[in-house]
VOPAGU-2260 file (C-alpha; in pm, 1 decimal, decimal comma):
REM VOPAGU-2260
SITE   aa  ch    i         X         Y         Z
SITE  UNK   A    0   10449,2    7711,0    8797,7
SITE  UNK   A    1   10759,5    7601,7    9062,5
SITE  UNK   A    2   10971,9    7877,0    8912,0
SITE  UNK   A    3   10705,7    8103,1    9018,4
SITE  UNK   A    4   10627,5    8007,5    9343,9
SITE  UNK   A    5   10896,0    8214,1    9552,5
SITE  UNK   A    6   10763,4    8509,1    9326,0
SITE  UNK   A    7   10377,8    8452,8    9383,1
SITE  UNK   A    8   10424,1    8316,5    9767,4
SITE  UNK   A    9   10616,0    8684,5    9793,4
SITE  UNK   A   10   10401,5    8873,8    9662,6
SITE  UNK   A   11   10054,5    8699,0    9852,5
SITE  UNK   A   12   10266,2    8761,7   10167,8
SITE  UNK   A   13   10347,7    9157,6   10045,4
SITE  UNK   A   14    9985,3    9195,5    9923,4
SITE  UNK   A   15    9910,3    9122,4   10249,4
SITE  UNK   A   16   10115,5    9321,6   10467,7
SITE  UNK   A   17    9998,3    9622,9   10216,0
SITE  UNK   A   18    9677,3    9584,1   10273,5
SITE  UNK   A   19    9696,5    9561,9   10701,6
SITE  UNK   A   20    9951,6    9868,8   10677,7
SITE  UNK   A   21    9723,8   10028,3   10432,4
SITE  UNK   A   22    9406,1   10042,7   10649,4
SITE  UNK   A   23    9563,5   10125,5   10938,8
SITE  UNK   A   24    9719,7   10423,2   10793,6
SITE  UNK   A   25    9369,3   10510,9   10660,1
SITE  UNK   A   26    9264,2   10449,2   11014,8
SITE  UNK   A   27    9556,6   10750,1   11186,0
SITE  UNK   A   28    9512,9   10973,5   10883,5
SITE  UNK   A   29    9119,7   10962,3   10889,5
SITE  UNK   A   30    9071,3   10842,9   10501,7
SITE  UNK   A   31    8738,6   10740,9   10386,6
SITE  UNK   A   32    8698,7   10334,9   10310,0
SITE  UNK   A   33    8581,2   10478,7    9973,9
SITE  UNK   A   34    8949,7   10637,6    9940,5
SITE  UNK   A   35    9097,3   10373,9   10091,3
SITE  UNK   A   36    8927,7   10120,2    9806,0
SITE  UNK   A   37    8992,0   10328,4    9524,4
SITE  UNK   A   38    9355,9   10339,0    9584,2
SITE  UNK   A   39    9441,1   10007,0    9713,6
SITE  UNK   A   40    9412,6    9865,0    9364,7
SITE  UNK   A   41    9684,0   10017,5    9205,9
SITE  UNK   A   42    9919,4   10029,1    9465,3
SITE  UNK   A   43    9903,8    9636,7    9465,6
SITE  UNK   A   44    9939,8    9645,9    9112,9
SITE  UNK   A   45   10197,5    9874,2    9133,3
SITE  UNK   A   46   10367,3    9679,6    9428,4
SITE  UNK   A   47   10363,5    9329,7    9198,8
SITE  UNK   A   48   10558,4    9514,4    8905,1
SITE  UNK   A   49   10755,7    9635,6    9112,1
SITE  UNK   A   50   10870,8    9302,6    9288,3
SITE  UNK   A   51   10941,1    9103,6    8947,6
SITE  UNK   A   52   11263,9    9271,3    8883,4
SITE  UNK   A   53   11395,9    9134,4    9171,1
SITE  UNK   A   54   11331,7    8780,9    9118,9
SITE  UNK   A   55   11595,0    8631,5    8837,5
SITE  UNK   A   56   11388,3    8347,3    8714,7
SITE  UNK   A   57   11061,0    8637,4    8638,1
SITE  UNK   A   58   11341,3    8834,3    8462,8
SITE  UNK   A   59   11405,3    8558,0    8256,5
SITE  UNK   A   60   11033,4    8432,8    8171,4
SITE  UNK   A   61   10977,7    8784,1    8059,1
SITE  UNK   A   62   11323,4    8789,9    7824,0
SITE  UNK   A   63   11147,0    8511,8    7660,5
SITE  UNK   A   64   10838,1    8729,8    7527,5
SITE  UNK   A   65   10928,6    8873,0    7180,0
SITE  UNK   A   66   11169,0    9129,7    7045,7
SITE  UNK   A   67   11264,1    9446,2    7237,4
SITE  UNK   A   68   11091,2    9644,0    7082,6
SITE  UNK   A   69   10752,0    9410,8    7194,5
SITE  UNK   A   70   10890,0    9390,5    7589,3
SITE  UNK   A   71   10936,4    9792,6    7581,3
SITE  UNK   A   72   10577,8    9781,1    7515,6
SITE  UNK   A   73   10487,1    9536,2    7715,5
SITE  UNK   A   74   10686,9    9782,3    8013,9
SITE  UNK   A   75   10551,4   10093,8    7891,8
SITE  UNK   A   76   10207,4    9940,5    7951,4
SITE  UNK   A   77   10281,3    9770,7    8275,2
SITE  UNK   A   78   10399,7   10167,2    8353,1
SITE  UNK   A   79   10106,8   10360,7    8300,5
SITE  UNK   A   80    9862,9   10105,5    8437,4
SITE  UNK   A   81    9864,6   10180,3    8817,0
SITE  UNK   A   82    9785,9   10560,4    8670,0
SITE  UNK   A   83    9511,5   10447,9    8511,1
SITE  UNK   A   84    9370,8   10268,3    8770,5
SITE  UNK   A   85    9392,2   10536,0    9040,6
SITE  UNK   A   86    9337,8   10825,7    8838,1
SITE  UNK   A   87    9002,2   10678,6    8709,2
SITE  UNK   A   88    8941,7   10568,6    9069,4
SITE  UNK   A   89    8971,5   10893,3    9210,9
SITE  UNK   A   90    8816,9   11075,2    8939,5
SITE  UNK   A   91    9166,3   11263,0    8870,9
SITE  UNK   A   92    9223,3   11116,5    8524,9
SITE  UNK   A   93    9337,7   11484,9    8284,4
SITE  UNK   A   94    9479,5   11351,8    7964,5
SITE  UNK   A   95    9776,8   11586,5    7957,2
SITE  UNK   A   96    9905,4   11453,6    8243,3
SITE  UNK   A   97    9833,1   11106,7    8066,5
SITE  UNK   A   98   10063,3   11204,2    7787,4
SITE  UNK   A   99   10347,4   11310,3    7995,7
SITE  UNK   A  100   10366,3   10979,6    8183,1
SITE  UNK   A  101   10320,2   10797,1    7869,7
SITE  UNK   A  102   10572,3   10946,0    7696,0
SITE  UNK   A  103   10836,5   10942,3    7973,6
SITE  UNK   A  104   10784,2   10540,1    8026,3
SITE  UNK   A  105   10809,2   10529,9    7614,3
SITE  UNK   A  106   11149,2   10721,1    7613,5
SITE  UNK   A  107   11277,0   10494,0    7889,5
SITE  UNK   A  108   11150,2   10155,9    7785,9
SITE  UNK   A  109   11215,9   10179,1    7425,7
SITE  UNK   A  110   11546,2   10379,0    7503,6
SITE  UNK   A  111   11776,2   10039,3    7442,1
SITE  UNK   A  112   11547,8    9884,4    7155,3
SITE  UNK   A  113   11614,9   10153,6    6951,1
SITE  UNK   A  114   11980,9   10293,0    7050,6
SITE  UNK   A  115   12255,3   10006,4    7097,1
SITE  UNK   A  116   12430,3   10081,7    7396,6
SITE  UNK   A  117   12719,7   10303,0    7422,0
SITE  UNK   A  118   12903,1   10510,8    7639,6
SITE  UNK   A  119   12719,3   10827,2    7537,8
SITE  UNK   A  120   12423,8   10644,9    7492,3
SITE  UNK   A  121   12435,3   10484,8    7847,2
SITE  UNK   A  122   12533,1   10779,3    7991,7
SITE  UNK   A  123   12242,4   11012,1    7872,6
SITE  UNK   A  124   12035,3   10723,9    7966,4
SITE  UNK   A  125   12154,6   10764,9    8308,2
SITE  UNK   A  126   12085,0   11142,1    8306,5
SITE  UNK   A  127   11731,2   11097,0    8149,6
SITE  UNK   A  128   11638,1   10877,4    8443,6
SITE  UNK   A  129   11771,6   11069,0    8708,7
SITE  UNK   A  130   11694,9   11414,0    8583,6
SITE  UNK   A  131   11298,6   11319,4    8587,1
SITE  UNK   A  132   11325,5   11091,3    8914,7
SITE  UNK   A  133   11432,6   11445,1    9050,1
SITE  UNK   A  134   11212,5   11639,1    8905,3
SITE  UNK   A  135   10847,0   11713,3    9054,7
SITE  UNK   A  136   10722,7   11581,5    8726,7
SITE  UNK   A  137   10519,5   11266,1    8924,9
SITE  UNK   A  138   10364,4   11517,6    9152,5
SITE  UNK   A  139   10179,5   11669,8    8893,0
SITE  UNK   A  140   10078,4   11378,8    8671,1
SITE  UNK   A  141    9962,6   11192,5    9036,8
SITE  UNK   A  142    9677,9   11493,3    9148,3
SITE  UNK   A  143    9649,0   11403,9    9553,3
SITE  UNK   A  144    9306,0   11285,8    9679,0
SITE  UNK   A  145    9343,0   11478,3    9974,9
SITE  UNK   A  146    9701,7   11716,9   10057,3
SITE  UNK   A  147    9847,7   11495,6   10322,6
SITE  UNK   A  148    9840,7   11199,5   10105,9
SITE  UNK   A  149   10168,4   11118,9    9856,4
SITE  UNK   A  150    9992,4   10951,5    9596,3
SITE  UNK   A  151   10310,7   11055,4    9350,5
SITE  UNK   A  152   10484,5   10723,5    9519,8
SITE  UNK   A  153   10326,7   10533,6    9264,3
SITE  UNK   A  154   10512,9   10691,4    8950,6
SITE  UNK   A  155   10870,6   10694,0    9150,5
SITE  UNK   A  156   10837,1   10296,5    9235,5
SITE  UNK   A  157   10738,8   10284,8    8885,2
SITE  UNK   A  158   11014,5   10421,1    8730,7
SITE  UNK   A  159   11252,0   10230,0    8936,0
SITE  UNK   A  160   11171,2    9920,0    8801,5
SITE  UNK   A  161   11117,1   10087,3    8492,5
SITE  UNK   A  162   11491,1   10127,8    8488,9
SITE  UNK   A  163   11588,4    9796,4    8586,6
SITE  UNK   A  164   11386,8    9627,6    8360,2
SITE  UNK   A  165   11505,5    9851,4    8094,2
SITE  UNK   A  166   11893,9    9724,6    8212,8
SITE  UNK   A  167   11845,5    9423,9    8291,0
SITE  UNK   A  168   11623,6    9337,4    8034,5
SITE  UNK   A  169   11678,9    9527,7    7714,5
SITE  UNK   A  170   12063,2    9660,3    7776,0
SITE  UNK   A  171   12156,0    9357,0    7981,0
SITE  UNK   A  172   12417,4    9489,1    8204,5
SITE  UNK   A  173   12575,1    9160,9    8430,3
SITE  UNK   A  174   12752,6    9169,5    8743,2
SITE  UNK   A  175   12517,1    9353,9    8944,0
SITE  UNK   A  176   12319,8    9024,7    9097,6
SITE  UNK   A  177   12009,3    9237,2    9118,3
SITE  UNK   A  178   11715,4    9150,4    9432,2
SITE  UNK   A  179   11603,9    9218,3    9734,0
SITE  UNK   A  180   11755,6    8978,4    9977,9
SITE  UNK   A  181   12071,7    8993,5   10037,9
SITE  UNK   A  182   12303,9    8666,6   10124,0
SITE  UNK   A  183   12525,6    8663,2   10456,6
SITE  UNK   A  184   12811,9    8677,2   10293,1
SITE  UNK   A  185   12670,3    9052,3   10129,1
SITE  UNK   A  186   12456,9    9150,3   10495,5
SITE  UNK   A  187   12840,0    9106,1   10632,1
SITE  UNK   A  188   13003,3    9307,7   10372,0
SITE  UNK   A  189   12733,3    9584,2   10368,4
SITE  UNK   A  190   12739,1    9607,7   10765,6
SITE  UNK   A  191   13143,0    9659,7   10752,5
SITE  UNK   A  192   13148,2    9934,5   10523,9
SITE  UNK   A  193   12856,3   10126,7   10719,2
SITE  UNK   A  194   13079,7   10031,8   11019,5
SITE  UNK   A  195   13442,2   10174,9   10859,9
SITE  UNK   A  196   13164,4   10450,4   10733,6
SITE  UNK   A  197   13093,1   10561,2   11074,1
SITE  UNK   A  198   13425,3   10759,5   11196,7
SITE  UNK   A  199   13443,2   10915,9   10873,3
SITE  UNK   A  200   13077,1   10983,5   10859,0
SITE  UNK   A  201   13083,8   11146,7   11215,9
SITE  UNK   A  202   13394,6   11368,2   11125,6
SITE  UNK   A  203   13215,8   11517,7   10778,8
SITE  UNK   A  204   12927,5   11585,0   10988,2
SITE  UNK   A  205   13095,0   11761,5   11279,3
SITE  UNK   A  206   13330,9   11961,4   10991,1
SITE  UNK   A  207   13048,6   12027,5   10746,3
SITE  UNK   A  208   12798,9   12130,2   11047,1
SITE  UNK   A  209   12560,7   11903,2   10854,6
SITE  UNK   A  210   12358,9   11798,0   11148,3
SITE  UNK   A  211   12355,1   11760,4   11525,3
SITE  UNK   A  212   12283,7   11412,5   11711,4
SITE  UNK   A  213   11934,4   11481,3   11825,8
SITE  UNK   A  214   11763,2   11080,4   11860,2
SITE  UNK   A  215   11403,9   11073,3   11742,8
SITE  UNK   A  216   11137,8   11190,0   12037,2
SITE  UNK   A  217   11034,6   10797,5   12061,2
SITE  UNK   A  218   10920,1   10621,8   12296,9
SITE  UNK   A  219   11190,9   10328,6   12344,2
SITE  UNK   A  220   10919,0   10059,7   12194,5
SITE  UNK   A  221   10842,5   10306,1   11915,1
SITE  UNK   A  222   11206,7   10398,1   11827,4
SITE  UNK   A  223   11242,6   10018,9   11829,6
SITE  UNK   A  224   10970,6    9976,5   11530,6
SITE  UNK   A  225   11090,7   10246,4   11365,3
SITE  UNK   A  226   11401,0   10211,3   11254,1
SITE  UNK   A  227   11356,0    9854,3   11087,9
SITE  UNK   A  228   11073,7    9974,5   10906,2
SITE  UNK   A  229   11284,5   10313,1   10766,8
SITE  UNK   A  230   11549,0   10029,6   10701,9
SITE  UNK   A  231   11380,6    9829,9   10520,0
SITE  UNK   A  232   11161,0   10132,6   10314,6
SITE  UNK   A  233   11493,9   10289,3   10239,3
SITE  UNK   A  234   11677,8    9961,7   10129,4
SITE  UNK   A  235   11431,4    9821,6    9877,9
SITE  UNK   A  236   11323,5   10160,8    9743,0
SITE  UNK   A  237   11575,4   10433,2    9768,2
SITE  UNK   A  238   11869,8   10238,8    9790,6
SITE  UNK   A  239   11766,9    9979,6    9548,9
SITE  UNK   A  240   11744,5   10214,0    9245,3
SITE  UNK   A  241   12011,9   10421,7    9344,0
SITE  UNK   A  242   12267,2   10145,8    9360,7
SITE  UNK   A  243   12164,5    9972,5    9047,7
SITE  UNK   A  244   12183,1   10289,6    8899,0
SITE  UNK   A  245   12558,2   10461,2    8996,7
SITE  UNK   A  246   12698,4   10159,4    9146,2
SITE  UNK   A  247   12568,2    9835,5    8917,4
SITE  UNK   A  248   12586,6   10103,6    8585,7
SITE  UNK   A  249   12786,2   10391,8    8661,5
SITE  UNK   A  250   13050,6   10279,0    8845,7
SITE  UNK   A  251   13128,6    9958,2    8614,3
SITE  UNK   A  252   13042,2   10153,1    8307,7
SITE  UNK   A  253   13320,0   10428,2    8375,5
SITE  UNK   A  254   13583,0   10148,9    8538,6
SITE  UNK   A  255   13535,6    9980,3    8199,7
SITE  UNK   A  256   13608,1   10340,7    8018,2
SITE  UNK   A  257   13899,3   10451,6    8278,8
SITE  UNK   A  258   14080,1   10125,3    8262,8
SITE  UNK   A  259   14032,8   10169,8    8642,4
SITE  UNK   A  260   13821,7   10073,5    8956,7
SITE  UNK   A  261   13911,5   10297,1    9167,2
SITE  UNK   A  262   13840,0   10582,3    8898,3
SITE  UNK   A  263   13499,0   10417,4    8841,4
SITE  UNK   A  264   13442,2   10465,9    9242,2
SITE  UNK   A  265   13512,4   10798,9    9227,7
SITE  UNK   A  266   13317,7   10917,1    8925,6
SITE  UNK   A  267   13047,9   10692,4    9018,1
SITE  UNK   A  268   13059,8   10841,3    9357,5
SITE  UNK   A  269   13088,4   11220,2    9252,3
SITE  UNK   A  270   12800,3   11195,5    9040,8
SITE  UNK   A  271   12641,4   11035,6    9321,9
SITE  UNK   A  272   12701,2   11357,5    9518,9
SITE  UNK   A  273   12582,6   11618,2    9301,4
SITE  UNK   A  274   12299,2   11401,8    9220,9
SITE  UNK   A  275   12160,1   11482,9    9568,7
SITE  UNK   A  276   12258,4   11897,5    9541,2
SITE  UNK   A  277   11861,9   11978,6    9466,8
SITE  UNK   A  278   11741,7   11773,5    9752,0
SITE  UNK   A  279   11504,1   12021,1    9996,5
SITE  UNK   A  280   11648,8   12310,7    9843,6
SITE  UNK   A  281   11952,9   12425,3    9567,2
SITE  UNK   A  282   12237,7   12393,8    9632,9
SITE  UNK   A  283   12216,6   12202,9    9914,3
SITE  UNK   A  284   12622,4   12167,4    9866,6
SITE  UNK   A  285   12658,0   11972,8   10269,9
SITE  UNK   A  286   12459,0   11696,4   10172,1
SITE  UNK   A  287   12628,0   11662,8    9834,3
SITE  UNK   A  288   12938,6   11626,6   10030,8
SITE  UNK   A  289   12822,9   11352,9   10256,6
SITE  UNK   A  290   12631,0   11170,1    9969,7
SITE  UNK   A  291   12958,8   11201,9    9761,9
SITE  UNK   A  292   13160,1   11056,6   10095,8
SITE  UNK   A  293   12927,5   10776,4   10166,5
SITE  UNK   A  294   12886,3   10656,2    9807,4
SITE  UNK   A  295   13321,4   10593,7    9835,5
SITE  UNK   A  296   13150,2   10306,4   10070,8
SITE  UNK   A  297   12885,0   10189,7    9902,6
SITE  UNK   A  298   13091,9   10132,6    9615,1
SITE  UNK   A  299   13381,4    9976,1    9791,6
SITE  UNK   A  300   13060,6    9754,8    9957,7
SITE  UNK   A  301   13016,4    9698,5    9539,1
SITE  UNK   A  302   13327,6    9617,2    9468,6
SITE  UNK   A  303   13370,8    9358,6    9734,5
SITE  UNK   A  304   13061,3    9166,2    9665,2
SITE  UNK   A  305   12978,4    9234,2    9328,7
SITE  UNK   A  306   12669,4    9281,1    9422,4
SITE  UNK   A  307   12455,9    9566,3    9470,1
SITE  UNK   A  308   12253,8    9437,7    9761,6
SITE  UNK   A  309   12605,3    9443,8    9996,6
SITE  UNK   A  310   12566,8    9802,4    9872,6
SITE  UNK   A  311   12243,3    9816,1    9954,8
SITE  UNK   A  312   12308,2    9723,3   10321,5
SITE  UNK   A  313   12547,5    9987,9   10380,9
SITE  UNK   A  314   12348,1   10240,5   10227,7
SITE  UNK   A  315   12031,7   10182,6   10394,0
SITE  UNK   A  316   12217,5   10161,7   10755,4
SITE  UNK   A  317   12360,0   10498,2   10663,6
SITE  UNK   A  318   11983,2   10651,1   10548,4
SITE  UNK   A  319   11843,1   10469,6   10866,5
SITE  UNK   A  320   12112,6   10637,4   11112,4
SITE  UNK   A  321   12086,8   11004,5   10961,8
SITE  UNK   A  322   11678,0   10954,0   10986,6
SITE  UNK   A  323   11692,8   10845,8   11308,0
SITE  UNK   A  324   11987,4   11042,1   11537,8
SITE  UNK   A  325   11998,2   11330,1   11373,6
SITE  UNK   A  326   11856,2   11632,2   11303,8
């Protein structure tokens, strides 16, 4: 039980915090306690799944159960068990949709008990999970109670740790010291290369005519709330996949092919560009170009920590600062 307890004492004090944030969103947006209920469930199921991949001694308790083959079961369960619980909930259980969700979280937890990995194989790994995170496939297995309400949040933190579990678990990859809280020496690390980010950052903007500085319409107290929440949301969501993926895999995976670092950065960060072309419309070629600049830091941020959560910093300071001064 000791190994647990940072895991469990985490997770009471998450559970928590998810359940105040919960109701009072249910309390702005006008959702029914009978909503409110039938969600809550699987987001905190969904919520503790998502939180083991992040603690190392978890990771390792779960290593212990069976073959791969078993633990890719044992994930593709853990995968389609929020649905389950929501959809049945809500009364928006359709067994196509069922399927669909099954069979991704099959293909992606069984990917590296059946293929050994290899460059090709890792590779169209990669693509498989970043092609569907892309997609709109979660918004139509996850049917919305009510329009206003992204309920498809479930299957994208799901297939995040989906992911890493698959890596960290099944293909193993190492160097990538994996979690949620960073140390000083990687908060310092991650905070220089969003500050060496900055001039650069502010020159592609003004060049690219990617955005204007327009501050959020906030209230100082507000604006001060704000952006350590979007910091926070955007570091152990967004960032957190995204930098296991093209900087803890990627990058390392094509330095190792290359023979190179730097050409490992700038693969790793190209990728990382075009990755982001279909975001809000296609081809949305500016914010391929910034995504493709600012991943040159995050991966330097890599390189210098060996870490992905120094990456992690610098790429949820940059997220933070486009959300909230410009427009």
């Amino acid at each position: 039980m000791k190994p647990m307890r940072p895991f469990l004492v985490t997770l009471v004090l998450v559970w928590t915090a998810a359940s105040i944030a919960a109701y009072v969103y249910s309390q702005q947006q006008n959702l029914s306690r009978a909503l409110l209920f039938a969600l809550l469930p699987a987001f905190l199921i969904e919520i503790g799944l998502y939180l083991m991949p992040g603690f190392e001694r978890v990771r390792r308790q779960f290593d212990r159960i069976g073959s791969k083959p078993g633990r890719a079961f044992l994930l593709t369960c853990g995968a389609i068990a929020p649905y389950l619980l929501e959809s049945f909930a809500t009364h928006t259980f359709a067994f196509t949709p069922f399927l669909l969700l099954t069979t991704l979280a099959a293909v992606a937890a069984f990917w590296y008990a059946v293929f050994r990995p290899a460059p090709l194989i890792d590779l169209l790994f990669l693509a498989f999970m970043g092609g569907v995170y892309v997609s709109k496939v979660f918004g139509q297995i996850y049917v919305r109670p009510t329009p206003h309400l992204q309920i498809e949040i479930l299957g994208k933190l799901m297939w995040i740790r989906l992911g890493a579990m698959a890596l960290l678990s099944l293909r193993r990859i190492e160097n990538v010291r994996f979690g949620f809280l960073p140390s000083s020496a990687e908060w310092r690390i991650g905070i220089e290369q969003f500050l060496y980010f900055l001039p650069v950052g502010a020159l592609a903007v003004y060049f690219l005519r990617f955005a204007h500085f327009h501050p959020l319409p906030l209230v100082w107290w507000k604006f001060a709330l704000f952006v350590p929440a979007i910091f926070c949301g955007i570091m152990w969501s967004v960032a957190l996949g995204e930098e296991l993926f093209f900087r803890g895999f990627l990058q390392q995976l094509t330095a190792k092919g290359l023979h190179s670092k730097i050409a490992g950065l700038v693969v790793a960060s190209a990728v990382f560009g075009m990755a982001h072309l279909p975001y809000r419309f296609f081809p949305n070629w500016r914010l391929a170009v910034m995504a493709a600049i600012a991943g040159m830091f995050y991966g330097i941020a890599f390189l210098r920590s060996r870490s992905i959560r120094a990456s992690m910093v610098t790429h949820a300071l940059v997220v933070t600062a486009w959300k909230s001064l410009l427009v």
